[in-house]
C-alpha positions in Angstrom: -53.3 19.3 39.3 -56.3 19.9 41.1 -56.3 19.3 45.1 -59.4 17.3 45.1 -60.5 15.5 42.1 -62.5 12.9 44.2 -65.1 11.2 41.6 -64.4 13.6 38.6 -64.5 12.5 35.6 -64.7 8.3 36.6 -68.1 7.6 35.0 -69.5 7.4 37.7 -72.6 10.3 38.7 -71.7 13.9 39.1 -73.1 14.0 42.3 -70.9 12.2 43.8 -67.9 14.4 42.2 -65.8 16.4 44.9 -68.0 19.8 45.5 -70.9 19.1 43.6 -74.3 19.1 45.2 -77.3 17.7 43.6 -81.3 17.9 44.0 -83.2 14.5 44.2 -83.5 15.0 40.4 -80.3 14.7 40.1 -79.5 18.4 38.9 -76.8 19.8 40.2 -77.8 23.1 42.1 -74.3 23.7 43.8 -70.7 23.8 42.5 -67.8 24.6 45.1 -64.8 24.0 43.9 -62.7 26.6 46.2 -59.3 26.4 46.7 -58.9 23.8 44.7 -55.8 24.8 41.9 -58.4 24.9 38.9 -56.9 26.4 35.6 -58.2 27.9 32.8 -61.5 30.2 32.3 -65.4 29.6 33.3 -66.6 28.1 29.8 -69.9 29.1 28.5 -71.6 25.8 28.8 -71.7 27.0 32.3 -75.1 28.0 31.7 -76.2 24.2 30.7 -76.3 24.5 34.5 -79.9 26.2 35.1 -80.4 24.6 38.2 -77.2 25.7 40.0 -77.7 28.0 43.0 -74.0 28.2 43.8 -71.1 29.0 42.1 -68.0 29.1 44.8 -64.5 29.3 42.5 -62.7 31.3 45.1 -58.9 31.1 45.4 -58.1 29.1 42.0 -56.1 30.6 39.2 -58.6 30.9 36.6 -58.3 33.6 34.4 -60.4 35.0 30.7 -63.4 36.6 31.0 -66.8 36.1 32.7 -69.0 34.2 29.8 -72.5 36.5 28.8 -74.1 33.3 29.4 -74.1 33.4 32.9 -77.1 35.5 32.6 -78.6 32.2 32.1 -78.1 30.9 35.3 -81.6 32.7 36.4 -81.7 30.5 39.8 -78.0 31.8 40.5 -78.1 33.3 44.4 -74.5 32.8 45.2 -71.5 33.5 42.8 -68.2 33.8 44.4 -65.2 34.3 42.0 -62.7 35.9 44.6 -59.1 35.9 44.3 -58.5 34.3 40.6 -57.2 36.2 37.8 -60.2 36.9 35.9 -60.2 40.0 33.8 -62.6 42.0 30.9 -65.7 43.8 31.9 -68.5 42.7 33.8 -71.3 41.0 31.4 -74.2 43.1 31.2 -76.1 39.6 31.4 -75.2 39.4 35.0 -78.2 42.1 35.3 -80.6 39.3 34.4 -79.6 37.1 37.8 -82.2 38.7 39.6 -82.1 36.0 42.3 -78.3 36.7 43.1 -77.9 37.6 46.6 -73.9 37.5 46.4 -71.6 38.5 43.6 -67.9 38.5 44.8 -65.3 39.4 42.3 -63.2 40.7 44.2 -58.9 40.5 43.9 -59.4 39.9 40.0 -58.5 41.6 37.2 -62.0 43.0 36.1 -62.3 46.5 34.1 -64.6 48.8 33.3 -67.5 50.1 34.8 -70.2 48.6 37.1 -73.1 47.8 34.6 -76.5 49.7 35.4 -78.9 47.1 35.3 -76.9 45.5 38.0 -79.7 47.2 39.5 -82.0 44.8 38.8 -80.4 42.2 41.4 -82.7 43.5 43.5 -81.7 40.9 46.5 -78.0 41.4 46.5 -76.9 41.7 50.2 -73.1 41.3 49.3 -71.6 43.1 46.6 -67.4 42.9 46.2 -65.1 44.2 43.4 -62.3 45.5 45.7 -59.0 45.7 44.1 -59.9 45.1 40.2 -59.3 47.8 37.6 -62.3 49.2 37.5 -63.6 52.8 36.9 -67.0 54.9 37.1 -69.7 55.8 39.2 -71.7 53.4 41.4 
């Protein structure tokens, strides 16, 4: 059971859900939802999303893998996965985020290597896969 579930899933607008923020079109540009006891994994429909700035799951127990089609998310800045039990390699779609200023994966179970055209995030400022699986050269 989630810890705040305030407005989800009543009928009622998403912007007035627990954690959601929305523009004064109505789209939602900010998801955080940490802390919060969520299950499951990150579906791909995330990328319906392509106004979201801000992705904060920290601190839940989600677990699968991070969906390609987060390199849809083109307006992305913050994406903060810390401390779930996500695992697989790092999408080479992330690349494609190049507004992303913070990608935290950190205390997950991500493997692999570090994909090159993460490069292309050319505003990163914070960068965090401490204690995951993973392997390779920076």
């Amino acid at each position: 059971e989630w810890k705040n579930a305030t407005g989800w899933m009543t009928g009622k607008s998403i912007c007035i859900w627990s954690g959601i923020t929305c523009d004064e079109k109505g789209f939602v540009t900010n998801a955080n939802l940490r802390v919060n006891r969520l299950l499951g994994s990150i579906p791909a429909e995330i990328s319906l999303l392509n106004r979201l700035t801000g992705l904060d799951l920290l601190d839940n127990s989600l677990t699968g893998t991070l969906p390609t089609e987060m390199g849809l998310l083109r307006n992305l800045i913050q994406l903060q996965l810390r401390s779930n039990y996500i695992g697989g390699s790092i999408p080479t779609e992330i690349g494609q985020l190049t507004m992303l200023q913070n990608l935290v994966l950190g205390y997950n179970q991500v493997n692999g290597t570090i994909p090159a055209n993460i490069g292309s995030c050319t505003g990163l400022r914070q960068l965090d896969f401490s204690y995951n699986n993973m392997n390779g050269a920076i």
